[in-house]
Steps between C-alpha positions, in 0.01 A plus 500: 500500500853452525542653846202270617691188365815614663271553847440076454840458468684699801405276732661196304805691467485598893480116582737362269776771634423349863481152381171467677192303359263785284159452543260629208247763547295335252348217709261329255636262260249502257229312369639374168212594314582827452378693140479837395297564183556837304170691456652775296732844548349819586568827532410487869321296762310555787556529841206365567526165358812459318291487175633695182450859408461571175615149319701491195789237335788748483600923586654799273813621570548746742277207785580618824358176600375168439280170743453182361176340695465145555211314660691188773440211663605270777734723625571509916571787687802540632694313196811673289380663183819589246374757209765561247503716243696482171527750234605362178763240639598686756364477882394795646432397879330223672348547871421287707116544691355317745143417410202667665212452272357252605442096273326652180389820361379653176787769494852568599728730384848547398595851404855648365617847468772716451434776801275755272757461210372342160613155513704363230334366180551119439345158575416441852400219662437399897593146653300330821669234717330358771481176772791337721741468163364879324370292227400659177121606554405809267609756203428780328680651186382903371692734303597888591500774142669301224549141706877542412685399806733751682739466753370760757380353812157600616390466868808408650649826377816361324672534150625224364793546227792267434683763294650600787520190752466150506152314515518218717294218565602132649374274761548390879590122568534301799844447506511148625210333289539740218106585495371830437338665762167640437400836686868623632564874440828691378568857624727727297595823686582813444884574409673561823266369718648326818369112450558449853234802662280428235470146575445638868248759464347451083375766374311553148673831395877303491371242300567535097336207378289204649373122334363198628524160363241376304410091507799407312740724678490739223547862642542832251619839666306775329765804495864455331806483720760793340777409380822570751283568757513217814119445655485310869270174427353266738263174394284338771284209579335399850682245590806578336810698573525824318727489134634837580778688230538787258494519118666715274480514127753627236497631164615140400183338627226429278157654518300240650613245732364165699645449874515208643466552882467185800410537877564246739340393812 
C-alpha cells in the first residue's frame, strides 16, 4: 500500500519541482453520494466476487491476515479512494486507489497483512474516504489475539518505537491564507540521500517514511526519525512549490512532536 500511495504522488512531486501545472490521474470527481457499508471480516474472500470467506468478528494471534468486506454504493469509476488503516492510535498506511468497481456492489474488500508473518495483536480498525473532498464514507473496527494494541506495523512493513526516535506528526498550511491543505504529501528519506537526484529521478527504496494530509491538514509519519541522525524531507502540493529541508533530532528533543510546515504558490 504504501508504495502504491507514493506511485500517486511522484508525479505531484515531478510537477511541483518544474513548476508546471499537475494534472490528476484520477479524472472523476465523484458523485457525492458515496457509502460503503461493512458486511463483516473474514478470514478470506473470493476472487470471484469479492464476497467473504469464512466470516467472523475478530482473529487469534498468530493471523497472517485479515479483509474487512463492505457492500457500496454510488461510487464512479475512475474517482480517488483513500483506505487507512490504524492500529490502536497509530496509522499504519493509507493508499490511495482509483476506483474500478463499478456504482454499487454487494462486496468489496480491504485486506491487511504482515508478508506471511503473524500480525501483531491489538485493535484494528480500517478508514474509507471517498468523492472530490475524500469525505468520510465507511469503517470497520476488529481485534487481532488479546485486542491490546502494539506498536508493530503490519502491511506497510514498519516498526514503530519512540524509545529510540522522535514520533512526529503536524500539518501543511498555505502559507499566505494560513489554511490547511487537504491531500499534500511529505516524503522523509533515507539518511544520506541526495534531495536533489531524488527529486529528479524518485524512487521508493530512498524513501524512509511517507504521509499525506488528511481534510484538516493533519498528516502522521508512521516510522520514528532517530535521534542525531539528519533525514532529507520534501512536502508537496500541485500547485505549490516544493517545502524542501532536513530534520534532525537530539537527545534533548521530546518524544513526540507537531510541525508546522507552509507552501506557497
Amino acid at each position: 500500500n504504501r508504495l502504491r500511495a507514493i506511485n500517486y504522488a511522484l508525479p505531484l512531486l515531478a510537477a511541483a519541482q518544474a513548476n508546471s501545472s499537475y494534472e490528476s490521474p484520477f479524472v472523476v470527481q465523484g458523485t457525492g453520494q458515496e457509502t460503503f457499508t461493512f458486511v463483516t471480516w473474514a478470514e478470506d474472500y473470493s476472487d470471484d466476487d469479492g464476497c467473504a470467506v469464512g466470516p467472523r468478528e475478530s482473529y487469534p494471534s498468530n493471523t497472517t491476515f485479515a479483509v474487512a468486506i463492505f457492500e457500496y454504493n454510488g461510487l464512479a469509476d475512475g474517482e480517488q479512494v483513500l483506505v487507512a488503516w490504524w492500529l490502536g492510535e497509530e496509522l499504519l498506511s493509507t493508499a490511495v486507489l482509483e476506483w474500478n468497481e463499478g456504482a454499487s456492489g454487494s462486496c468489496t474488500p480491504f485486506y491487511f497483512h504482515n508478508y506471511g508473518d503473524p500480525i501483531p495483536n491489538g485493535d484494528y480498525a480500517v478508514e474509507i474516504y471517498a468523492g472530490g473532498d475524500l469525505d468520510f464514507v465507511g469503517s470497520a473496527e476488529t481485534a487481532v489475539g488479546s485486542g491490546t494494541s502494539g506498536s508493530t506495523s503490519s502491511n506497510s512493513g514498519t516498526t514503530s518505537n519512540s524509545q529510540d526516535g522522535v514520533q512526529v506528526e503536524g500539518e501543511i498550511l498555505d502559507a499566505d491564507s494560513g489554511k490547511p491543505l487537504s491531500g499534500a504529501v511529505i516524503f522523509i528519506l533515507q539518511p544520506g540521500t541526495d534531495l536533489d537526484a531524488w527529486l529528479d529521478n524518485p524512487t521508493d527504496a530512498e524513501v524512509y517514511a511517507f504521509a499525506e494530509t488528511d481534510q484538516k491538514g493533519y498528516f502522521f509519519l508512521p516510522e520514528p526519525l532517530l535521534r542525531g541522525v539528519e533525514y532529507p524531507g520534501v512536502a508537496g502540493l500541485e500547485g505549490y512549490y516544493n517545502n524542501e529541508g532536513f530534520l534532525e533530532f537530539s537527545a534533548d528533543d521530546p518524544d513526540a512532536l507537531f510541525l508546522t510546515l507552509e507552501l506557497s504558490k
